[in-house]
C-alpha positions in Angstrom: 14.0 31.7 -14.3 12.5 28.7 -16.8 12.7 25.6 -14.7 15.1 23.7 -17.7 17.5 26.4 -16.8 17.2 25.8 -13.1 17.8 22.2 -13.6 20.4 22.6 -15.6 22.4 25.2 -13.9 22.3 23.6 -9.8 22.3 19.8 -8.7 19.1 18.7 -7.3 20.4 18.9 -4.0 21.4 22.4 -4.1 17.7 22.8 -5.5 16.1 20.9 -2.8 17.9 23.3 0.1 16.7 26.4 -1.9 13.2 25.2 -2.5 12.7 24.3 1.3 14.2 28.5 2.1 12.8 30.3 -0.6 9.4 28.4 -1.8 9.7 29.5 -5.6 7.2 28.2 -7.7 9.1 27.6 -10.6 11.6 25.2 -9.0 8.5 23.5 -7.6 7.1 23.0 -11.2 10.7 21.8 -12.1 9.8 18.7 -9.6 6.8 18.1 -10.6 7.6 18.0 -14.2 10.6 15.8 -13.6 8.3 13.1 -11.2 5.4 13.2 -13.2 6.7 9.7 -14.3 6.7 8.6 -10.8 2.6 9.6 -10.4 1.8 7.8 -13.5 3.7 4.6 -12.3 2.4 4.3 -8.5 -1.2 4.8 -10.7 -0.3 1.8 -12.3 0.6 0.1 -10.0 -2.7 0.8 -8.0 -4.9 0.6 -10.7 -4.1 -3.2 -11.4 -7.1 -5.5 -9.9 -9.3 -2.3 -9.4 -12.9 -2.0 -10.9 -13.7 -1.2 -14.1 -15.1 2.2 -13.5 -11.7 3.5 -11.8 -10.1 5.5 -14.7 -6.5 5.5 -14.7 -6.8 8.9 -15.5 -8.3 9.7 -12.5 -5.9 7.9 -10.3 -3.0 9.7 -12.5 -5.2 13.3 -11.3 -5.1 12.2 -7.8 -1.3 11.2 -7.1 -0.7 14.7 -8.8 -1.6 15.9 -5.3 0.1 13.5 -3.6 3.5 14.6 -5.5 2.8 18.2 -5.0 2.4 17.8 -1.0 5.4 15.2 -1.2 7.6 18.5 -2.7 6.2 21.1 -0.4 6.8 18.5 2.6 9.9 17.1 2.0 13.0 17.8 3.9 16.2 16.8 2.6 18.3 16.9 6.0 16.4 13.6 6.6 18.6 11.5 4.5 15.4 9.8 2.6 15.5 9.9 -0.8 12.8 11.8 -2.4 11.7 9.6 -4.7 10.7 6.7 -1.5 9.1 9.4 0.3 7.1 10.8 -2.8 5.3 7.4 -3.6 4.2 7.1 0.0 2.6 10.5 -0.4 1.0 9.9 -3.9 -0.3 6.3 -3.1 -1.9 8.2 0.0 -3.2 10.7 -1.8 -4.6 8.0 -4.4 -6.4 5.9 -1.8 -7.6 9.3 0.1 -9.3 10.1 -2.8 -10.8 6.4 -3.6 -12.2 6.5 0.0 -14.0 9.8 -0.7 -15.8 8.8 -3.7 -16.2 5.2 -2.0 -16.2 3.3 -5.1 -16.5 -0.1 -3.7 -20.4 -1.1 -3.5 -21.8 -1.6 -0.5 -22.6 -5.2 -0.6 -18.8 -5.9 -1.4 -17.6 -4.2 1.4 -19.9 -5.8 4.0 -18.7 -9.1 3.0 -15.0 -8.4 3.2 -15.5 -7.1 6.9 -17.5 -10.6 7.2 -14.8 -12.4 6.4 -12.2 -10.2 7.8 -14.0 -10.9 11.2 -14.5 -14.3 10.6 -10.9 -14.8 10.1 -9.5 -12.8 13.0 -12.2 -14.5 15.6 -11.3 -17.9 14.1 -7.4 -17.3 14.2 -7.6 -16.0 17.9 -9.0 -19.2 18.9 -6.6 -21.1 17.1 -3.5 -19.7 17.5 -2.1 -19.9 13.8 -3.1 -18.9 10.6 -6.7 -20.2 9.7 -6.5 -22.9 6.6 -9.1 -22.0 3.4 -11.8 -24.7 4.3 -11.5 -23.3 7.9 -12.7 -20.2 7.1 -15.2 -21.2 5.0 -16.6 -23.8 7.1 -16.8 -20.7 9.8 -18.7 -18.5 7.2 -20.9 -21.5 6.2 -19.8 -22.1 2.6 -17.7 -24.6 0.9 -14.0 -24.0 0.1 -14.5 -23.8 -3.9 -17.7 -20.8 -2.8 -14.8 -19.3 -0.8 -12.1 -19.1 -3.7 -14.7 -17.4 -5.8 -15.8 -14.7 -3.3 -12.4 -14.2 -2.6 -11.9 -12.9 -6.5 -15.0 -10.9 -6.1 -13.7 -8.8 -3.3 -10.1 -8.6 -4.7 -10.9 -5.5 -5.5 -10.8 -3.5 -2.4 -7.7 -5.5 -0.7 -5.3 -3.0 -2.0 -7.2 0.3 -0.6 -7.8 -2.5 2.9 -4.0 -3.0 3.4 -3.8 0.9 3.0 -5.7 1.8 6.0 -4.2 3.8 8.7 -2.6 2.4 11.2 -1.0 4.5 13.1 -0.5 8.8 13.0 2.9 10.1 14.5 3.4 13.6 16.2 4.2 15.2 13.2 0.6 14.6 11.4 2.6 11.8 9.1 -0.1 9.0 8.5 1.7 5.2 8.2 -0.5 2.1 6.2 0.6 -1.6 7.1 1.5 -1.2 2.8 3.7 1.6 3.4 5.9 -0.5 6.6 5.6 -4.1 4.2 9.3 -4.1 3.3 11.5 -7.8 3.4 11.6 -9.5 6.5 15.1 -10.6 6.2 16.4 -6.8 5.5 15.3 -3.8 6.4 15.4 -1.1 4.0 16.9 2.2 5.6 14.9 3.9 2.7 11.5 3.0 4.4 9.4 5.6 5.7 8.5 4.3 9.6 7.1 6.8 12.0 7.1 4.1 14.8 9.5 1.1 15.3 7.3 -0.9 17.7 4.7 -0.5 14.6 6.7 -1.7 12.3 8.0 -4.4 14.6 4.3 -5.7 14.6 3.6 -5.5 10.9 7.0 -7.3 10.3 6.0 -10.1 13.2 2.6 -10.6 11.4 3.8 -10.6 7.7 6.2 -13.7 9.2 3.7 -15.5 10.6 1.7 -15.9 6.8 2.0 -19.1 4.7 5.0 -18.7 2.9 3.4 -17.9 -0.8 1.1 -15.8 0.7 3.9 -13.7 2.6 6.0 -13.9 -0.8 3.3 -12.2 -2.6 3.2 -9.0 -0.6 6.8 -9.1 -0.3 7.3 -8.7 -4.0 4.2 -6.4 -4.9 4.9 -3.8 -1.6 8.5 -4.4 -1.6 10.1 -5.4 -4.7 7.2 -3.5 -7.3 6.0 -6.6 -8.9 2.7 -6.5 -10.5 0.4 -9.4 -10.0 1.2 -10.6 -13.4 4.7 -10.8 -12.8 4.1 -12.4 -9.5 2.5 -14.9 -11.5 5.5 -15.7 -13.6 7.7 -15.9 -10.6 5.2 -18.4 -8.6 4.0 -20.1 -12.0 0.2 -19.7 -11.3 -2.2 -17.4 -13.0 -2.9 -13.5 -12.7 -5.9 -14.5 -11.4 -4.6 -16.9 -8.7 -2.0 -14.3 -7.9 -5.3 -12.1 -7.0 -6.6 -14.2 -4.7 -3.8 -15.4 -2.5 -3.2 -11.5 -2.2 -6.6 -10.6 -1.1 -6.4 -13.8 1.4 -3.1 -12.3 2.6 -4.2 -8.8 2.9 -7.3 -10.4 5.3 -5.2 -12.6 7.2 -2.6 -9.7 7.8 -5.1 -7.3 8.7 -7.0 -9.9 11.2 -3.6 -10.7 12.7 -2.5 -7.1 13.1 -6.4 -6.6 14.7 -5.5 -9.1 17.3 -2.2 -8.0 17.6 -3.5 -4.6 18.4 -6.6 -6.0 20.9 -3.2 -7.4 23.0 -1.1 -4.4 22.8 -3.5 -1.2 23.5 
């Protein structure tokens, strides 16, 4: 049966049920042919702030992957709605496949886990959030040095905040980006395998300066690019870049000590 008729003749739900008995290949093409939209979006969305030599194309090829395992996995008795639990699957899929080919140089990454370190050793012996001339006092550099290496690293902050954090029973993999969702709502949409996780990630986002928590609020959660973050906040794109990557590393360091307390 041509997947325009099988659209046509039964809902999607009524789709979705026979899919997850029957497996047929040509209402699976059906979904992927009506979400294709979705890959190309959540591509987008990753691409922004990533290196030149990261085609778009490519990322677009990868999320393909992530759709298809998002239709053969879903179940529809879960009340989720697809489309929530597809993007988690193709921005996994995405960033598996940017690990592999590990596109970040190596010099790059060392100094993000410097100042990743740096930040969670000096925020552990402070007890609050580290200030900018703080850190880079700590690293030995001057705060206007520490503003620049910030936008050289910007970079890989997106794949950083999409590092496992924790794996359920079921083999499901949750990132700190997948659990970011408003602190002052929690949206029943949201894929969590683990509340005391999310609990954590939601205790750690709070504790960020507010502009800096406001930032990863409205890229994870409300689908801003860093472009329109700017036009909310009334800085530059560029500015937007940096208090993001500075976010992503004072999340991550606070989650890392978080952890070091909790295991």
């Amino acid at each position: 049966m041509p997947e325009q008729s099988l659209l046509a003749n039964k809902t999607e739900e009524e789709l979705w049920q026979e899919y997850r008995k029957t497996k047929n290949p040509a209402i699976r093409e059906a979904f992927i042919k009506q979400y294709a939209p979705l890959v190309k979006y959540v591509a987008g969305k990753v691409a922004v702030g990533m290196p030149q030599n990261v085609e778009f194309d490519d990322l677009v090829g990868y999320g393909v992957f992530g759709l298809i395992d998002a239709i053969d996995k879903f179940d529809p008795e879960k009340n989720v709605k697809f489309k929530t639990y597809a993007v988690t699957r193709i921005r996994g899929a995405i960033f598996d496949e940017l690990r592999l080919i590990d596109f970040v140089p190596r010099s790059v990454r060392q100094k993000t886990r410097e100042i990743e370190t740096t930040i969670s050793s000096l925020e552990a012996q402070l007890g609050r959030t580290a200030k900018d001339h703080e850190i880079a006092g700590a690293l030995g550099m001057d705060e206007s040095e520490f503003i620049k290496t910030l936008q050289k690293i910007s970079g890989t902050s997106i794949i950083s905040l999409n590092d496992l954090w924790y794996s359920g029973d079921d083999n499901d993999k949750v990132s700190i980006g997948d659990s970011i969702e408003s602190p002052s709502s929690m949206n029943p949409d949201v894929i969590v395998v683990n509340e005391e996780i999310r609990r954590v990630i939601i205790e750690a986002i709070n504790e960020l300066p507010d502009k800096e928590k406001k930032i990863l609020v409205l890229y994870y959660y409300e689908d801003l690019t860093l472009k329109d973050i700017g036009r909310v906040l009334q800085v530059t794109e560029s500015r937007v870049s940096q208090l993001h990557t500075k976010a992503v590393l004072h999340l991550r360091s606070k989650l890392t000590n978080i952890r070091k307390g909790i295991i």
